[in-house]
C-alpha positions as a Markdown table, in Angstrom:
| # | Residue | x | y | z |
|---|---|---|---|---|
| 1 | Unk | -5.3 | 29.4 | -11.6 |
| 2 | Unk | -7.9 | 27.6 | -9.5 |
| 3 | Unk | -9.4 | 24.5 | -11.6 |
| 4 | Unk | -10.2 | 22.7 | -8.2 |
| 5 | Unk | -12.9 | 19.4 | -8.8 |
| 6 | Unk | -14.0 | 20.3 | -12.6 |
| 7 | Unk | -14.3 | 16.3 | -13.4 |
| 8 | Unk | -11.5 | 17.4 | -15.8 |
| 9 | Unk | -10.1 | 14.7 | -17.9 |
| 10 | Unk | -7.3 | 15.0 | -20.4 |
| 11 | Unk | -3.2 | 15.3 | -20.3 |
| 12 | Unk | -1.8 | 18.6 | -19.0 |
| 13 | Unk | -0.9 | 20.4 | -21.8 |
| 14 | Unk | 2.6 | 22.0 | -22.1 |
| 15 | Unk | 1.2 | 25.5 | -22.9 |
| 16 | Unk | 0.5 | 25.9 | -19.4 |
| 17 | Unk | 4.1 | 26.1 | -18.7 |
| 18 | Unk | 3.7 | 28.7 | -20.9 |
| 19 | Unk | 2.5 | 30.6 | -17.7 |
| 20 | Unk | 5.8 | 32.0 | -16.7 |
| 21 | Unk | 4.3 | 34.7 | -14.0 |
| 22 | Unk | 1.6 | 32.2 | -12.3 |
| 23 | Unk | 2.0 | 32.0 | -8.4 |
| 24 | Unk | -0.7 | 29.4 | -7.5 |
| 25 | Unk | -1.9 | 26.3 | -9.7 |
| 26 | Unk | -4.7 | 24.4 | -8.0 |
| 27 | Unk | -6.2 | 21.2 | -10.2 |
| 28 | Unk | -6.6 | 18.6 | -7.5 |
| 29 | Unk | -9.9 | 16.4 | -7.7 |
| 30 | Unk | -9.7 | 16.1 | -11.2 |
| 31 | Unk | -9.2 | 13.2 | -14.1 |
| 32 | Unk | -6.2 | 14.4 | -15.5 |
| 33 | Unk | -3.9 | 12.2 | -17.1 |
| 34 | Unk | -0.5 | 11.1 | -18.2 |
| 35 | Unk | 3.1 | 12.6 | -17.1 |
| 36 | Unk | 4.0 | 16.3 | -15.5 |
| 37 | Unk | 4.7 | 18.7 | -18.3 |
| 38 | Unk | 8.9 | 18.4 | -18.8 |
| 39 | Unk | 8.4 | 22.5 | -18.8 |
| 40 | Unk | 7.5 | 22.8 | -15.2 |
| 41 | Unk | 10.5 | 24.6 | -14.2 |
| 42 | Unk | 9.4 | 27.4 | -16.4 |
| 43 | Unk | 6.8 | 28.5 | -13.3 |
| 44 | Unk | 9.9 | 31.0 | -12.2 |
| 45 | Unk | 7.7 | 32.8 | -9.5 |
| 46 | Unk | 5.1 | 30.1 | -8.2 |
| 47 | Unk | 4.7 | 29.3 | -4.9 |
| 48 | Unk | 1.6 | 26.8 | -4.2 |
| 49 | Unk | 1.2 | 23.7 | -6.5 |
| 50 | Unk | -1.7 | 21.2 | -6.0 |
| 51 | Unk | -2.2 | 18.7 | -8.7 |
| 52 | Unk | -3.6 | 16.0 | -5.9 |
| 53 | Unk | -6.0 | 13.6 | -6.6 |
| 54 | Unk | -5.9 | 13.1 | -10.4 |
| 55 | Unk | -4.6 | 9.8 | -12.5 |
| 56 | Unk | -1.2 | 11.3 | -13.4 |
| 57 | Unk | 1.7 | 8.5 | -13.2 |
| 58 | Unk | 5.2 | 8.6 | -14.4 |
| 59 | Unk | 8.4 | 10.0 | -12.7 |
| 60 | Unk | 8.7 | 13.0 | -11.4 |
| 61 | Unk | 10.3 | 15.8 | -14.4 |
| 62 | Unk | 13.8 | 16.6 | -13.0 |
| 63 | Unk | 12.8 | 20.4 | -13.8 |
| 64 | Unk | 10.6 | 20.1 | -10.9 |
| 65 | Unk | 13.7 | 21.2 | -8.3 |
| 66 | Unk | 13.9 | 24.7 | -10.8 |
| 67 | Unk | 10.9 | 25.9 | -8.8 |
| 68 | Unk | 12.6 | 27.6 | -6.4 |
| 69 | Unk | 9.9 | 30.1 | -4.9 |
| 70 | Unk | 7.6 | 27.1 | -4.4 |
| 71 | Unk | 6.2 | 27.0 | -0.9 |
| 72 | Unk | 3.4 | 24.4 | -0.6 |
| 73 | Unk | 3.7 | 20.9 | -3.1 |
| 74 | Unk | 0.5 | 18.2 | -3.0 |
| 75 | Unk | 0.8 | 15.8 | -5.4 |
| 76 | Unk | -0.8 | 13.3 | -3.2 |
| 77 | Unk | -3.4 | 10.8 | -4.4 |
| 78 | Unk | -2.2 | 9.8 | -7.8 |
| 79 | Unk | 0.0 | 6.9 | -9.5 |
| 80 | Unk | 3.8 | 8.4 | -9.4 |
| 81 | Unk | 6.3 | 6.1 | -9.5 |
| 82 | Unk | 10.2 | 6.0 | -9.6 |
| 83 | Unk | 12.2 | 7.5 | -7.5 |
| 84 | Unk | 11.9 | 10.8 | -4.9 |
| 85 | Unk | 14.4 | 13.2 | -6.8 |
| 86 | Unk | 17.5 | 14.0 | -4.7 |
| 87 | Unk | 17.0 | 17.3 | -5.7 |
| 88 | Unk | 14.2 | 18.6 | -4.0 |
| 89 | Unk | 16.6 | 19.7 | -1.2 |
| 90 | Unk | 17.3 | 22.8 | -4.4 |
| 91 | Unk | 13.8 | 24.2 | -3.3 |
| 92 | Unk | 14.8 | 26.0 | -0.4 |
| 93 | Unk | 11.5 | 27.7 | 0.2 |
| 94 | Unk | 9.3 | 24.5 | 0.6 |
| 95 | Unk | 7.1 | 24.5 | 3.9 |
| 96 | Unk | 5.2 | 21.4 | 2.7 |
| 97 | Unk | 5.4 | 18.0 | 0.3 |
| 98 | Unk | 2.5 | 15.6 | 0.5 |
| 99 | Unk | 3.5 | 12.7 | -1.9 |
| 100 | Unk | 1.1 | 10.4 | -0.2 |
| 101 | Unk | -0.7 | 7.4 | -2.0 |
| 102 | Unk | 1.6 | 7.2 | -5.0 |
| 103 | Unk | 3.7 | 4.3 | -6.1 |
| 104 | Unk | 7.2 | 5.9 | -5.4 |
| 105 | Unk | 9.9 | 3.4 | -4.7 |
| 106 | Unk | 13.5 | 3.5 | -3.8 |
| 107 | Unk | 14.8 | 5.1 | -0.3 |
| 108 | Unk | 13.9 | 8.2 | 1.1 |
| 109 | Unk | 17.0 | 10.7 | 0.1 |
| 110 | Unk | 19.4 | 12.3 | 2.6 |
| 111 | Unk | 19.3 | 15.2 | 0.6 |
| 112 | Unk | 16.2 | 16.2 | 1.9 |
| 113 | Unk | 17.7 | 16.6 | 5.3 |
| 114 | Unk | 19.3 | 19.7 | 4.0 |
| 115 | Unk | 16.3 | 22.0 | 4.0 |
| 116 | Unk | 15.6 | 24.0 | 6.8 |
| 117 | Unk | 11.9 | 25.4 | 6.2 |
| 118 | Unk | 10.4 | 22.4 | 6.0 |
| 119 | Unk | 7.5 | 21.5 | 8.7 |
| 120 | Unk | 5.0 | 18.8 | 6.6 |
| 121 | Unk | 6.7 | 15.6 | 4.9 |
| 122 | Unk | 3.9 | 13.4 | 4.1 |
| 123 | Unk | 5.1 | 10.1 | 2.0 |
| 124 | Unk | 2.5 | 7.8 | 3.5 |
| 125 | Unk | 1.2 | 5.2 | 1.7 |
| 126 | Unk | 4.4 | 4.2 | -1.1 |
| 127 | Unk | 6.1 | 1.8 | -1.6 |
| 128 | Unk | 9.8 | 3.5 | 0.0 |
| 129 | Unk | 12.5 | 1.1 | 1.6 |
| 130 | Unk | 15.2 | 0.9 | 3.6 |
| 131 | Unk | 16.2 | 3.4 | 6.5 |
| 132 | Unk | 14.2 | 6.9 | 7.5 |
| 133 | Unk | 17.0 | 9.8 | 7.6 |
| 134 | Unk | 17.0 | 11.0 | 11.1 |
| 135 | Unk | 19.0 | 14.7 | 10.5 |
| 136 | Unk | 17.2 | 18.4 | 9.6 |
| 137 | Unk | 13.2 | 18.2 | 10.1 |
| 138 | Unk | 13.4 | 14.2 | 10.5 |
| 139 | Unk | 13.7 | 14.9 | 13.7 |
| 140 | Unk | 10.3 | 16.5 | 14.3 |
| 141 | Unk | 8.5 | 14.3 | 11.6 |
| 142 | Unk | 6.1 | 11.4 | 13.3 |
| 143 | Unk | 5.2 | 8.0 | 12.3 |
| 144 | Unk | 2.2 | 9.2 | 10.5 |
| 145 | Unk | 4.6 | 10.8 | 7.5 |
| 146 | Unk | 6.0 | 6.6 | 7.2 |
| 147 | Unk | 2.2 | 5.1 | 7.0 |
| 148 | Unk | 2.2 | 2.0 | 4.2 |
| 149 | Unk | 5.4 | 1.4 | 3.3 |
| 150 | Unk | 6.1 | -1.5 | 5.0 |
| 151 | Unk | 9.6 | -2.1 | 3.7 |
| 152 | Unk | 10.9 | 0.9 | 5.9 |
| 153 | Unk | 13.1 | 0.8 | 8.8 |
| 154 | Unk | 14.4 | 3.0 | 11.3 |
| 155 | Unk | 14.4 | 5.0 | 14.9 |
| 156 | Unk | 11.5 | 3.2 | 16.8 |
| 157 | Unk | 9.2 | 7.1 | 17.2 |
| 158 | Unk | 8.2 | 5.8 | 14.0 |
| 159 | Unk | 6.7 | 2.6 | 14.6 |
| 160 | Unk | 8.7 | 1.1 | 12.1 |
| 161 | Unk | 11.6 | -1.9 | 12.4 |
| 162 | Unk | 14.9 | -1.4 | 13.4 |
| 163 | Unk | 17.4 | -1.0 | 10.7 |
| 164 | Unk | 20.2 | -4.0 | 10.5 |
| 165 | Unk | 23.8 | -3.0 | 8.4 |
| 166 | Unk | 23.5 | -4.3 | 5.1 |
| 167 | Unk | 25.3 | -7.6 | 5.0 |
| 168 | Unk | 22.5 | -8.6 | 7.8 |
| 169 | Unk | 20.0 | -7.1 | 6.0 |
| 170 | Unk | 21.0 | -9.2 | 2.7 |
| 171 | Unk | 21.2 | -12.2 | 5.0 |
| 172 | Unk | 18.1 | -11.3 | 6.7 |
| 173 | Unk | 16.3 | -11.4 | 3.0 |
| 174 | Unk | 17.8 | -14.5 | 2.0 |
| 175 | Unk | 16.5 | -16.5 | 4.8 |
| 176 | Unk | 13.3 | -14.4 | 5.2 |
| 177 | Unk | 12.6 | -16.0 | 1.9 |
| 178 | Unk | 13.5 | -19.2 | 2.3 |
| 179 | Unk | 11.6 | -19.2 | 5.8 |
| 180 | Unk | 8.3 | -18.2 | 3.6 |
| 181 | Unk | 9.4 | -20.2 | 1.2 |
| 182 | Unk | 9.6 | -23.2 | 3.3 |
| 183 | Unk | 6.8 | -22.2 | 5.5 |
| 184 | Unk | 4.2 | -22.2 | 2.6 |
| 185 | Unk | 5.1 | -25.3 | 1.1 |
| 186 | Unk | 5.2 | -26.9 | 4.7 |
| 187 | Unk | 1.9 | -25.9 | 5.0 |
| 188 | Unk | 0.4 | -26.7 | 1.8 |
| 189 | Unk | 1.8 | -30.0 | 2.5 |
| 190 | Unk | 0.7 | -30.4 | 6.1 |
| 191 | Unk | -3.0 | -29.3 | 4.9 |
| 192 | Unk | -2.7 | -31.8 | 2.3 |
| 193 | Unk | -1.2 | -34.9 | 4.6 |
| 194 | Unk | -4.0 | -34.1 | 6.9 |
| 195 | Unk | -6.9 | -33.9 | 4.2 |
| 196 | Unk | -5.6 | -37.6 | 3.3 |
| 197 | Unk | -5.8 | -39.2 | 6.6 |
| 198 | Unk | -8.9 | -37.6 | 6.7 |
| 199 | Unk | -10.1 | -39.1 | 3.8 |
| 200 | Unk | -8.4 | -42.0 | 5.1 |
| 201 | Unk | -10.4 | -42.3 | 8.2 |
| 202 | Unk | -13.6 | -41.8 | 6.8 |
| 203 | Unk | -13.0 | -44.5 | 4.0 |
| 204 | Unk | -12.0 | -47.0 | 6.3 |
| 205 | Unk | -15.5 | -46.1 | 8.4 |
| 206 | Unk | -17.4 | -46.1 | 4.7 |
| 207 | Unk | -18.5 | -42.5 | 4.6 |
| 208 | Unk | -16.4 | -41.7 | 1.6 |
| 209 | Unk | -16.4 | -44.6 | -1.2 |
| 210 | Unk | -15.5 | -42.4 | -4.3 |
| 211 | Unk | -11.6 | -43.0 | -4.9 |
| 212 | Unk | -11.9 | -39.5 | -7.1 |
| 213 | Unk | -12.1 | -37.0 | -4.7 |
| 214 | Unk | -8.5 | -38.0 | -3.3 |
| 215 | Unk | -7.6 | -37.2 | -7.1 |
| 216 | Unk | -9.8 | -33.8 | -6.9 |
| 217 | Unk | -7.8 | -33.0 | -3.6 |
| 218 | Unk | -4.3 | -33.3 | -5.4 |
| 219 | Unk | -4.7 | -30.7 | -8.0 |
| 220 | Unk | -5.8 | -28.1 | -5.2 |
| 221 | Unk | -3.5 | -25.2 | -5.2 |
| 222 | Unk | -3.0 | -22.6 | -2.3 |
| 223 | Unk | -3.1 | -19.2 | -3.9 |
| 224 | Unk | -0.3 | -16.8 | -2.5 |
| 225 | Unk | 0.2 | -13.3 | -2.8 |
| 226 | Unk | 2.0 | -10.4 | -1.7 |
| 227 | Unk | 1.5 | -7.0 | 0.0 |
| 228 | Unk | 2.6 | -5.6 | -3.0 |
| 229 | Unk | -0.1 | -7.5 | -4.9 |
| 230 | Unk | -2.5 | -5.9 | -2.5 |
| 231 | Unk | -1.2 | -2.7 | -2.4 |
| 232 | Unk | -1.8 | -2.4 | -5.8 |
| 233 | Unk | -5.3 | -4.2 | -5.8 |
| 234 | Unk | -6.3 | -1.7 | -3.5 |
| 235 | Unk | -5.1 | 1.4 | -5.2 |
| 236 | Unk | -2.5 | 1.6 | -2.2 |
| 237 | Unk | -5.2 | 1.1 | 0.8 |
| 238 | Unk | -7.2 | 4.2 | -0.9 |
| 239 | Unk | -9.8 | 5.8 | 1.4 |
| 240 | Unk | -11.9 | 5.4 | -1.6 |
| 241 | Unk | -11.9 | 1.8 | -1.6 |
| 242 | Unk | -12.7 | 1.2 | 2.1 |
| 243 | Unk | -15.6 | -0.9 | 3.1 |
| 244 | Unk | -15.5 | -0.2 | 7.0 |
| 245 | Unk | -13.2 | 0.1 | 9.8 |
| 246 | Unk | -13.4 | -0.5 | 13.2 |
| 247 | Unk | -10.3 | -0.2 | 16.5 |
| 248 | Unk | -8.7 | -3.8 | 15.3 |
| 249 | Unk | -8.3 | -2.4 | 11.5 |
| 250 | Unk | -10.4 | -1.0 | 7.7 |
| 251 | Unk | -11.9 | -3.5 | 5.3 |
| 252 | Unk | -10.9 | -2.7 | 1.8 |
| 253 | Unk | -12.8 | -3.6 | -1.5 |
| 254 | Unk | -10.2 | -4.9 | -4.2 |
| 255 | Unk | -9.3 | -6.3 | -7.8 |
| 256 | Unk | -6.6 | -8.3 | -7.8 |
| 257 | Unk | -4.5 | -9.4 | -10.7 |
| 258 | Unk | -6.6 | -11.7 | -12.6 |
| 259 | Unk | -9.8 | -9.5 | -12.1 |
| 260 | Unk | -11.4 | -11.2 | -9.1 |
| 261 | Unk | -12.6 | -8.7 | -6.6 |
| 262 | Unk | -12.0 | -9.5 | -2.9 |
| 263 | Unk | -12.6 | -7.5 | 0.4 |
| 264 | Unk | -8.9 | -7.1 | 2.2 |
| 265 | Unk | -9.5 | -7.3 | 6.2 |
| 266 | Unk | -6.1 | -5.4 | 7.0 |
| 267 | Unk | -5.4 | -5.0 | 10.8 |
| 268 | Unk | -4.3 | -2.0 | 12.7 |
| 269 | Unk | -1.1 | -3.9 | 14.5 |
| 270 | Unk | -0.6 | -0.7 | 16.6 |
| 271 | Unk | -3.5 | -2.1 | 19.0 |
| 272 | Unk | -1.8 | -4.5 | 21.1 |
| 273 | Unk | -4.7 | -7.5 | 20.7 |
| 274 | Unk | -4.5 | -7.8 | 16.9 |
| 275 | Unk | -1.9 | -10.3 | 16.2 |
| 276 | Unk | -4.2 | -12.2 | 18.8 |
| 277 | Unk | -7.1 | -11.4 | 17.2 |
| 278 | Unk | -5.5 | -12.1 | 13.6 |
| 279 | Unk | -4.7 | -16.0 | 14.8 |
| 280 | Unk | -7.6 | -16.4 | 16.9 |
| 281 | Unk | -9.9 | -15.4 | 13.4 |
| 282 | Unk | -8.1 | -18.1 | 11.2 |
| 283 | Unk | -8.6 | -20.5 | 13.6 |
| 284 | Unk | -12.4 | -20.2 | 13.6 |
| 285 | Unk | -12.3 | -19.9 | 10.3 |
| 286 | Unk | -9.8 | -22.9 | 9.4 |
| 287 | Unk | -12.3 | -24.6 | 11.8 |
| 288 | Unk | -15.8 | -24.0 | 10.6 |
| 289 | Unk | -17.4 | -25.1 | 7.5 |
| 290 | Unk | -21.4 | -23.6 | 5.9 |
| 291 | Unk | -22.3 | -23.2 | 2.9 |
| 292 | Unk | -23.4 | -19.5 | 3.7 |
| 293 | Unk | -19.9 | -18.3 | 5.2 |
| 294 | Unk | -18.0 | -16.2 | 3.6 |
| 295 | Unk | -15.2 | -17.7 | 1.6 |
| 296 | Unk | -11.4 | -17.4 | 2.8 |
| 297 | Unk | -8.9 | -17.1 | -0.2 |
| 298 | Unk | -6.0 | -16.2 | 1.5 |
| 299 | Unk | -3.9 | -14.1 | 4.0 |
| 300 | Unk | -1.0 | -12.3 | 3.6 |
| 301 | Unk | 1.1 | -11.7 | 7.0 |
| 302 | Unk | 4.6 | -10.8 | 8.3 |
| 303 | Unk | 5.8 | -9.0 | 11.2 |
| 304 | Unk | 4.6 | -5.6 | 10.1 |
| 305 | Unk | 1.6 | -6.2 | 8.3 |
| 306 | Unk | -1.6 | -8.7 | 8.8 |
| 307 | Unk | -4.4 | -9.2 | 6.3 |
| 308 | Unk | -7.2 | -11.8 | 5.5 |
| 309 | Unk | -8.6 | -11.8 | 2.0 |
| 310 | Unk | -12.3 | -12.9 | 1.5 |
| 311 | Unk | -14.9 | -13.1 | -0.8 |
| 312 | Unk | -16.6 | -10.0 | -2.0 |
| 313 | Unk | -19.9 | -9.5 | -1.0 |
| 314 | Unk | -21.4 | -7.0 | -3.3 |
| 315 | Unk | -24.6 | -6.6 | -1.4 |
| 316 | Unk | -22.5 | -5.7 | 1.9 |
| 317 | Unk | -22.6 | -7.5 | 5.4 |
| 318 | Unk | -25.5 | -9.2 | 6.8 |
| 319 | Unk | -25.7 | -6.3 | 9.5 |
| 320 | Unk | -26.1 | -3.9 | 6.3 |
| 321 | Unk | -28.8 | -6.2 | 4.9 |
| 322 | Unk | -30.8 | -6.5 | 8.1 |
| 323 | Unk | -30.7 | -3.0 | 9.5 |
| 324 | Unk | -30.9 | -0.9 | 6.3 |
């Protein structure tokens, strides 16, 4: 059954379960909607599944491990969430599972080192922690199966951080959170000390004589925000929503929480100059002021990940409006 890019739109129906002889379902590039039918495991001899690219969300149906002739799984592309069963290592026959650019969470299972036909694992672009298993086809997976999630650790082939036991890694947390902690409020406050000797200095040479602005200045907030946050405003760093890219990292357009849409300058921190070029980029920008620049609203950066987050321009970059 081959419904590939039909601009399809409603919730899968359970009658198609009813299909109890179907070896290949293809409906990726679609609208569909809603959950996985709870009847999946009724496909007895089906071997190729590709529901990629749609809108489905939920968790994954535990009938799903039933399919036991299935050879190729995509259900890349869509808005899972929950946990990667622990029994997918039932479905002996798999050769591949793409589960990119969902919202799983949770580790990666052990269990899945059990298989032995498995050559594709693709779980890019989640939001999976804690340690990569290293055992069964592990061993022959790259860092390119690990993309996005950013709370991963694990052997250094795939680019990822080294994992500590797990009383370091709770005391890791704690102070990695009272470090950020600390280190935003120190800087709110050092931007804020500064402003006022500023102000200071220039109303002592009369070039600022209105007392109110020091009062303006006080109720200026810093907004924060996570990767998490971003992840999510940018439908998981979705191809769809880049802007550009270039060798230091991709430009993404997104929404954020309270509806205000941003571009997300992520960079690529496997080319060696970026955490230069990251620091050397907020300090021309912390440093120049015009009314025509583009507006800085935040950053979001730790060890593994580096992003500025500007003002949308709608109309595209000045390069775009010149040359086109």
């Amino acid at each position: 059954l081959d419904l590939t890019s039909n601009n399809l739109s409603s919730t899968l129906p359970p009658s198609i379960c009813e299909l109890k002889h179907l070896l290949k379902l293809y409906l990726r590039d679609n609208s569909f909607t809603g959950h996985l039918p709870l009847g999946l495991g009724n496909f007895a001899t089906i071997n190729h599944m590709d529901i990629s690219a749609n809108k489905l969300s939920g968790e994954f149906p535990a009938s799903l491990s039933k399919l036991q002739m299935l050879e190729y799984l995509n259900l890349s592309r869509n808005t899972f969430d929950g946990h990667i069963p622990e029994q997918l290592d039932h479905m002996l026959n798999l050769d591949t599972i793409n589960l990119s650019h969902n919202k799983l969470s949770g580790e990666i299972p052990k269990s899945l080192e059990k298989p032995q036909h498995i050559q594709v694992l693709d779980l890019s672009f989640n939001l999976l922690e804690g340690e990569i298993p290293t055992g069964g086809m592990f061993s022959n997976l790259s860092a390119e199966s690990f993309l996005g999630n950013y709370a991963l650790c694990g052997a250094r082939k795939f680019h990822v951080p080294l994992c500590l036991d797990k009383t370091k890694r709770q005391s890791k947390n704690n102070a990695a959170r009272v470090i950020t902690a600390c280190t935003i409020g120190g800087s709110a406050l050092g931007v804020f000390v500064c402003t006022l000797n500023g102000i200071s200095c220039c109303r002592k040479r009369g070039l600022l004589k209105r007392p109110y602005n020091i009062e303006r200045l006080r109720k200026v907030t810093l907004l924060v925000i996570s990767y998490k946050e971003l992840l999510h405003a940018t439908n998981n760093f979705s191809d769809a929503n880049v802007l550009g890219s270039g060798s230091f990292g991709s430009v993404y357009k997104g929404i954020l929480a309270d509806g205000t849409t941003v571009d997300v300058n992520v960079l690529n921190l496997s080319f060696e100059e970026a955490s230069k070029t990251f620091d050397i980029e907020c300090n021309i920008l912390r440093q120049t002021r015009h009314r025509n620049r583009v507006k800085v609203i935040t950053s979001c950066s730790n060890e593994d990940f580096k992003a500025l987050v500007l003002q949308y321009m709608p109309l595209g970059s000045l390069k775009v409006r010149l040359h086109s």
